[in-house]
C-alpha positions in Angstrom: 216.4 6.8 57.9 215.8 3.9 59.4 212.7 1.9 59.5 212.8 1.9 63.2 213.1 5.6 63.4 210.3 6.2 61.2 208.2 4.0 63.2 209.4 6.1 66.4 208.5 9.2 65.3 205.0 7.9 63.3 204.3 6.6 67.3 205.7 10.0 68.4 203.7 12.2 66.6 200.1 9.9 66.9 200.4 9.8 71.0 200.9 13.7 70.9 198.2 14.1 68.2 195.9 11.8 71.0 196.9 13.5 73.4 196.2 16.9 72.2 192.7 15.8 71.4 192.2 14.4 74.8 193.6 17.8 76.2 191.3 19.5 74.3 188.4 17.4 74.8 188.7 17.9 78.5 189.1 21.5 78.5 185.9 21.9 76.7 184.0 19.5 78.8 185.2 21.2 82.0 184.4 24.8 80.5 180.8 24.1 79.4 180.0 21.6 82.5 177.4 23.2 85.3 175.8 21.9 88.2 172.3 21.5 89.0 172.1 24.3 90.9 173.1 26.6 88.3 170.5 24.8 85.4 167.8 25.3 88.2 168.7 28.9 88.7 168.8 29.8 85.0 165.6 27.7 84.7 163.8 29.9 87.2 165.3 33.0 85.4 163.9 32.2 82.0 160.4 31.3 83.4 160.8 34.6 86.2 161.5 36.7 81.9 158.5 34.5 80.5 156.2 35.3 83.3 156.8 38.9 83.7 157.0 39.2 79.9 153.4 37.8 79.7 152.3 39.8 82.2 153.2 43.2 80.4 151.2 41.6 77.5 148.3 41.1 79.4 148.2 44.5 80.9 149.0 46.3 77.4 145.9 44.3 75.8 143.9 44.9 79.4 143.4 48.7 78.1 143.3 49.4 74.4 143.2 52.8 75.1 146.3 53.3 76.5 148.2 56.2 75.2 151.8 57.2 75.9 151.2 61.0 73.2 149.4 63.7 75.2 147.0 64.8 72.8 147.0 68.1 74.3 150.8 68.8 74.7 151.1 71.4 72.0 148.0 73.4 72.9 148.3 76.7 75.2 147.2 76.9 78.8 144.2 79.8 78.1 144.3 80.3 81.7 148.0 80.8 82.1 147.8 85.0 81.7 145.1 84.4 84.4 146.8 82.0 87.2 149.9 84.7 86.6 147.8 88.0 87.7 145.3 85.8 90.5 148.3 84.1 92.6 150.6 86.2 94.3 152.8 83.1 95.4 
């Protein structure tokens, strides 16, 4: 080979090595780019999760007593046989 083939394809393969990178570079800046507009809109959606998360927090520690178990759930209705022979509907 000749020394100015070697130097042509050294040149070659650097300016499609550059501009790969560039390529790439580009693609990524255009994919991950967003307007104002959309950072103001997930802005408001993070604080619109924050705010309604700290308000669920402040209601569950508003009432201690809160319960979601019925206490009562597994005991029978003593009245049941009754309300059966009273209502005609």
């Amino acid at each position: 080979m000749s020394r100015s083939l070697r130097t042509g394809i050294v040149v070659g393969v650097i300016i499609v090595v550059l501009v790969l990178g560039v390529a790439y570079y580009s693609g990524f800046m255009g994919g991950t780019s967003s307007t104002a507009e959309d950072q103001a809109a997930k802005a408001a959606a993070e604080k619109e999760v924050l705010a309604n998360t700290a308000a669920e927090q402040a209601a569950k520690e508003a009432n201690p007593f809160e319960t979601t178990v019925n206490p009562l759930e597994k005991v029978a209705d003593p009245l049941q046989k009754t309300k059966e022979v009273l209502n005609p509907f």
